[in-house]
N, C-alpha and C positions, 0 to 999 in steps of 0.2 A: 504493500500500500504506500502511495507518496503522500509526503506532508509539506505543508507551506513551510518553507524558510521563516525563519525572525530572524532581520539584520537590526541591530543597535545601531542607532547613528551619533556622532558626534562630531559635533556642529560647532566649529573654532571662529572666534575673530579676538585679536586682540592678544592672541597666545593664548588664551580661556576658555572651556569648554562653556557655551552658553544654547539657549533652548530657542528657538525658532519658531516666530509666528505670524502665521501670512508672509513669509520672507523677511522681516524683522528680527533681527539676531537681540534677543534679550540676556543681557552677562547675570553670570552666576544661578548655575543648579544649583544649590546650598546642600542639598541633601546628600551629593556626592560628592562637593568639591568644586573646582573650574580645573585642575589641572585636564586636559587631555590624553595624556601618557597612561597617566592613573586610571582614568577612566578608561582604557582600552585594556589597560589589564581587569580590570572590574569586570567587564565582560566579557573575556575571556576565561577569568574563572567560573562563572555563570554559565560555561558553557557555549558562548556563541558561536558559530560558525564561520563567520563572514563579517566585518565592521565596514561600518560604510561611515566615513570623513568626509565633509564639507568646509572649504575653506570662505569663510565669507569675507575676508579683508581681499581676498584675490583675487574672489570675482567680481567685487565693490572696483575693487580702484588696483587690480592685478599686479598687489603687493605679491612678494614672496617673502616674507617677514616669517610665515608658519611653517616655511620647507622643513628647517630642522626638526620639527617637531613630531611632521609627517614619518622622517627619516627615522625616529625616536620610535614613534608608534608600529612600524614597519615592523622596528629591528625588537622591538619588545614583546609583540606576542607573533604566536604562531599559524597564526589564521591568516587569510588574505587579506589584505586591508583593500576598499575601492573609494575611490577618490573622485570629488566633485570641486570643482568652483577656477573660475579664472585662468582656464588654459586657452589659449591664444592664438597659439603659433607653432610652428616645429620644434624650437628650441624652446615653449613650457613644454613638450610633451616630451621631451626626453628627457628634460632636468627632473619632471616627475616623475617616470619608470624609473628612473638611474636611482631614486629615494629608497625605490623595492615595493611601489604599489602593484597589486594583483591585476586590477580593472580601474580605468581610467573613463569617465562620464562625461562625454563634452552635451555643449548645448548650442551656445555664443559661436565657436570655431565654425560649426556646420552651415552655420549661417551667416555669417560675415567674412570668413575667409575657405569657403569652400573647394578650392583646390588646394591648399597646405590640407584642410580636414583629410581631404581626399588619399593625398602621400601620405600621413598619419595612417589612417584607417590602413593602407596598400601593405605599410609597415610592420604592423602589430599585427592586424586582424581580426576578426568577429570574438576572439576571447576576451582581447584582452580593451576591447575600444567597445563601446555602448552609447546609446542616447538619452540625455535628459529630456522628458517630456514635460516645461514649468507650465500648466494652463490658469488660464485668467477667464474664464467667459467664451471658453472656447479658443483662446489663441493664444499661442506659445508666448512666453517673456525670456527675455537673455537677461546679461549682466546685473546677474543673482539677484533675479525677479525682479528686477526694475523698468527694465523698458519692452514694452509692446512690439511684435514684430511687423502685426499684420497677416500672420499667416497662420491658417488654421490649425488644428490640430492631426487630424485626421489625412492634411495636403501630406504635411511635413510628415508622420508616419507613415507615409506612402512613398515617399520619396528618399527615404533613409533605407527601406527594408528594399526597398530595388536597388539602390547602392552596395548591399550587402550586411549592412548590420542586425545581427541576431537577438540583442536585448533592449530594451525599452524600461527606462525608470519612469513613470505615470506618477504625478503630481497635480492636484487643485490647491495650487496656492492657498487659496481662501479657505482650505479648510487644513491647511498644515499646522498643526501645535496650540489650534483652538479645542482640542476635543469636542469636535461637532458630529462627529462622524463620518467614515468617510466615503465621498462621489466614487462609486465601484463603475460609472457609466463611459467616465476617460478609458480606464484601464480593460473594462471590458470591449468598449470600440477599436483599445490598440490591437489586442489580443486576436480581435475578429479580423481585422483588417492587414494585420500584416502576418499572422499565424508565427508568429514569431515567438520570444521567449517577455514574458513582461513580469517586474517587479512594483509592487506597488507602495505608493509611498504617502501619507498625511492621513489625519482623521479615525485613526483606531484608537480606542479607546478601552476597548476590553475583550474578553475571549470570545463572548460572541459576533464579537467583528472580524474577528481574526474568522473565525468558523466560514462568516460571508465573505472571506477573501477565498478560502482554501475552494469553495464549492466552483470557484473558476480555473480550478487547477488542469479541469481536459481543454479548454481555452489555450493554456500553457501560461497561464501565471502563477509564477509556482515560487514568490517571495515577496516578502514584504517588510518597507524600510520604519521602521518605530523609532521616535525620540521622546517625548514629553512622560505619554503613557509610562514608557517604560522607568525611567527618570522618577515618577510618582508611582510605582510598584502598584500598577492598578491590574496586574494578573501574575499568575504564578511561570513567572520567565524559564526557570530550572527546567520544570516540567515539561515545556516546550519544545525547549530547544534541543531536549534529550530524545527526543520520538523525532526531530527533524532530521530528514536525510544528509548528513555527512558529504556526500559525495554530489551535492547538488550543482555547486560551484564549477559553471562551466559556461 
């Protein structure tokens, strides 16, 4: 039997692990700290599988102020770490594998400089290179959820999964790290439309959402990214993570 993934996320600016809402990086989880490091081993001893890092000073204003830290996180647990925020160009995308990330998320690249994305992608390949999907109303956002593209959601998932990309990270903004619950209607459109592989990301909030994430698993969405929830121990993480497939990461 398959089971959804639980990816822990942590969500840096400032050097600080901080919580995320609607795309607003809020400093200090108090309940576990602000370090990042710390926090990646936290959840690795909890079992997790997979971390998933966001850099929000990078994709604000494509500091690399947090590399080292990345590097730090890399080299301190032994899961794969994947990585979001503020890659650019050829030379962010190899300074961040050269760190020791597993999976690298662009969003901003695929759209603004779409022949470097293209060499990238040519590069790495469908394991290691993935899509952010940030939606607002229906249409994509770049540079870490601030500016509007103009282009649908649905266009742009169709036009990445013909280029060749296999994974799909699905985001409603507007419902990231409000615990509102989350729009399963992005994630199940990407799913449909590019048959591809899709992680879901904002608006769980408890086990029975997790449950309505997993019933999209012959879809092929078969993971899901948590921050706030998890952060606020609003379900029993251990348990989870321990029935989730091991060997999902791919």
């Amino acid at each position: 039997m398959a089971y959804l993934l639980v990816i822990p996320s942590i969500d840096i600016k400032n050097g600080k692990t901080v919580r995320v809402v609607k795309g607003i990086p809020e400093l200090n989880c108090q309940e576990y700290g602000n370090d990042p490091v710390e926090m990646a081993k936290i959840w690795r001893a909890e079992n997790a599988k997979l971390i998933h890092v966001v850099d929000f000073d990078a994709a604000a204003d494509h500091s690399r102020n947090n590399f080292s830290i990345i590097e730090k996180i890399c080299s301190s647990v032994i899961i794969p770490v994947e990585f979001a925020g503020g890659i650019r160009s050829l030379e962010d995308v190899k300074m961040i594998m050269d760190l020791g990330i597993s999976r690298l998320v662009l969003s901003t690249m695929a759209i603004e400089s779409p022949v470097d994305f293209i060499s990238a992608f040519e590069k790495y390949g469908p394991a290691k290179i993935s899509i952010a999907l940030d939606i607002i109303d229906d249409e994509i956002v770049i540079k870490g959820r601030q500016v509007k593209t103009g282009i649908h959601y649905k266009d742009f998932s169709k036009k990445m999964s013909a280029i060749g990309i296999e994974r799909f990270i699905v985001t409603d903004v507007l419902r990231n790290g409000v615990l509102g619950g989350p729009n399963l209607t992005y994630t199940k459109d990407v799913a449909q439309i590019t048959r591809k592989k899709v992680t879901h990301s904002g608006g769980i909030r408890n086990k029975d959402e997790l449950m309505d994430v997993q019933s999209l698993l012959s879809l092929g969405v078969d993971s899901v990214i948590i921050g706030r929830a998890l952060y606020e121990n609003r379900f029993p993480c251990q348990k989870m993570w321990r029935v989730a497939e091991s060997g999902i990461f791919q």
